[in-house]
C-alpha positions as a printed Julia matrix, in Angstrom:
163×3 Matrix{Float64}:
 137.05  185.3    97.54
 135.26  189.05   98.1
 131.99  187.69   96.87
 131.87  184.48   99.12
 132.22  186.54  102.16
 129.47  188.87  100.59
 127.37  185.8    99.71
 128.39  184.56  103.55
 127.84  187.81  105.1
 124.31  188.08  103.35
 123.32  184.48  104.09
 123.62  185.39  107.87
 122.16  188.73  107.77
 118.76  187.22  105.71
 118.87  184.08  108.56
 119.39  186.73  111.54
 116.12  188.96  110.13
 114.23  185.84  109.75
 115.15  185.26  113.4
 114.26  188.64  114.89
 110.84  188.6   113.17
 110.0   185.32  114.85
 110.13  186.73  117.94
 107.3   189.2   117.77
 104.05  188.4   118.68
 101.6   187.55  116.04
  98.93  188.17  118.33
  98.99  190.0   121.64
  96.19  190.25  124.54
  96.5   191.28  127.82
  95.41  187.43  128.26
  97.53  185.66  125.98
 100.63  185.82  123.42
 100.52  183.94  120.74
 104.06  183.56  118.23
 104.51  181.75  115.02
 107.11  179.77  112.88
 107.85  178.21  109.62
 108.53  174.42  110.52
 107.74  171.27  111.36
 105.41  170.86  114.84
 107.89  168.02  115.7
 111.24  170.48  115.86
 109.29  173.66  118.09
 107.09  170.4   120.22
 110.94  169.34  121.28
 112.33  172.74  121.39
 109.67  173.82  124.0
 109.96  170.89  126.31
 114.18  171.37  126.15
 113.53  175.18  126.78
 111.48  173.87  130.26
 113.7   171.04  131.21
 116.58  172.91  130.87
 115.94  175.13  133.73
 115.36  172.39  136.09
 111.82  172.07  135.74
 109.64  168.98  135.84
 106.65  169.26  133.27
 103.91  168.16  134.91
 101.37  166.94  132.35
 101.09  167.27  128.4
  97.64  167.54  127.25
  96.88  166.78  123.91
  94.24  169.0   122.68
  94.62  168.49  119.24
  94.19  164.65  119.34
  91.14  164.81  122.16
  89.27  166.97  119.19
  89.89  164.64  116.48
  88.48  162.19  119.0
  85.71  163.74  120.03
  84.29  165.28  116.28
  82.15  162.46  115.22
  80.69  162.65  118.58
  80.31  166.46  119.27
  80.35  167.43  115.5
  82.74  170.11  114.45
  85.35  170.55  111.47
  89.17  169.28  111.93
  90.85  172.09  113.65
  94.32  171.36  114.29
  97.23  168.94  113.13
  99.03  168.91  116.03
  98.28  170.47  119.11
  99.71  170.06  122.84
  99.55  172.12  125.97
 102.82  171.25  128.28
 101.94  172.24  132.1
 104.67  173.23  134.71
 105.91  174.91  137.42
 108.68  176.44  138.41
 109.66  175.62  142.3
 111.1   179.14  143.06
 108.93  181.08  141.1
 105.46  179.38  141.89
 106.99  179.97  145.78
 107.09  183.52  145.72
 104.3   184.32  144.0
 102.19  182.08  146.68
 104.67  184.08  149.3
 103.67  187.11  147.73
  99.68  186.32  148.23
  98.37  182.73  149.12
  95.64  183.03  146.22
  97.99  183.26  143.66
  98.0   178.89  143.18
  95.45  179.66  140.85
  98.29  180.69  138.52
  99.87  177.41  138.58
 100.34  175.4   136.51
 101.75  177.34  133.68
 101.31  175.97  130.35
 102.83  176.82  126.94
 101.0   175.3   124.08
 102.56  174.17  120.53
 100.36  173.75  117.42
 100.04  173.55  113.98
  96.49  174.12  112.5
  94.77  172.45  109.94
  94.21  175.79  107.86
  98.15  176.76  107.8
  99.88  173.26  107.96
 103.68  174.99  107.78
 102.86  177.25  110.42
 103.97  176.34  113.91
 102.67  178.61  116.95
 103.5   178.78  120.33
 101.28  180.59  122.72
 100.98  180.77  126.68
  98.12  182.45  128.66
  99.4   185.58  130.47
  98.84  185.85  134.25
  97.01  188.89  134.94
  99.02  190.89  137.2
  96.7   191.62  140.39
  97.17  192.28  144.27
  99.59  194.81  145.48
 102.87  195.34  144.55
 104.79  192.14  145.64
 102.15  189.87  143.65
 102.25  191.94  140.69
 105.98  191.54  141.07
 105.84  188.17  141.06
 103.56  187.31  138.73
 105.18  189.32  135.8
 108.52  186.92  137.08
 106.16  184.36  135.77
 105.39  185.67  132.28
 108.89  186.74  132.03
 109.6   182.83  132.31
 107.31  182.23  129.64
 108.68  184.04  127.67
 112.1   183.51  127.62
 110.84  179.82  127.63
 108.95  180.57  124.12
 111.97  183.24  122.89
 114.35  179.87  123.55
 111.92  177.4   121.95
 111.54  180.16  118.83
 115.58  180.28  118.53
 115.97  176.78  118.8
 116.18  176.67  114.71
């Protein structure tokens, strides 16, 4: 009985590492964040879009990236690049609001897109990336647009926990 809870109590501790190493960045810009997974692009593809929906927001458009390059290779020339790759646009009503409140020029920020994608190079390897809004004007923009990456990122922390 002592060494099943041992063997439990390991189990969890090895799945709760694996966890909390997920969620650091693999790569880190001051223009983008970029995480990634062991997995199938399926599983993260529908965790993202449950992470956005979830809150209330509408995605706007999904672009698929991945499939306009495998379309366009013969034709532009190039090697395969990714699997699987999508780019899900949204906004978020309240948040998009005040950083337009906070300075008019600000729409440029919006959409804001997450991407999911699995390369052709590392075909077990999900990522999840979003483009960071560069925090500019005075102090109410700034304000607001770190609300926005903050959103992103609990958005991609969510979609990273999902499994």
């Amino acid at each position: 009985m002592k060494s099943r809870i041992l063997i439990a109590l390991a189990a969890c501790l090895c799945l709760f590492s694996q966890a909390s190493l997920a969620k650091e960045p693999l790569l880190e810009t001051e223009h983008m964040r970029v995480y990634s997974i062991e997995g199938e692009f399926a599983t993260y593809r529908e965790a993202l879009e449950m992470a956005i929906t979830n809150r209330g927001i509408v995605i706007n458009n999904v672009a698929y990236i991945g499939n306009m390059l495998k379309r366009t290779a013969a034709d532009v020339g190039g090697k395969p690049l990714y699997q699987e790759g999508e780019a899900l646009e949204f906004c978020s009503a309240v948040i998009s609001r005040r950083m337009m409140e906070a300075d008019i020029h600000n729409i440029v920020f919006c959409p804001y897109i997450v991407a999911v994608y699995v390369t052709e190079a590392e075909p077990n390897t999900v990522y999840v990336s979003y483009r960071r809004p560069i925090p500019v004007g005075d102090d109410a923009s700034r304000e607001s647009l770190m609300a926005v990456e903050e959103l992103l990122e609990e958005i991609v922390q969510e979609t990273l926990d999902a499994f």
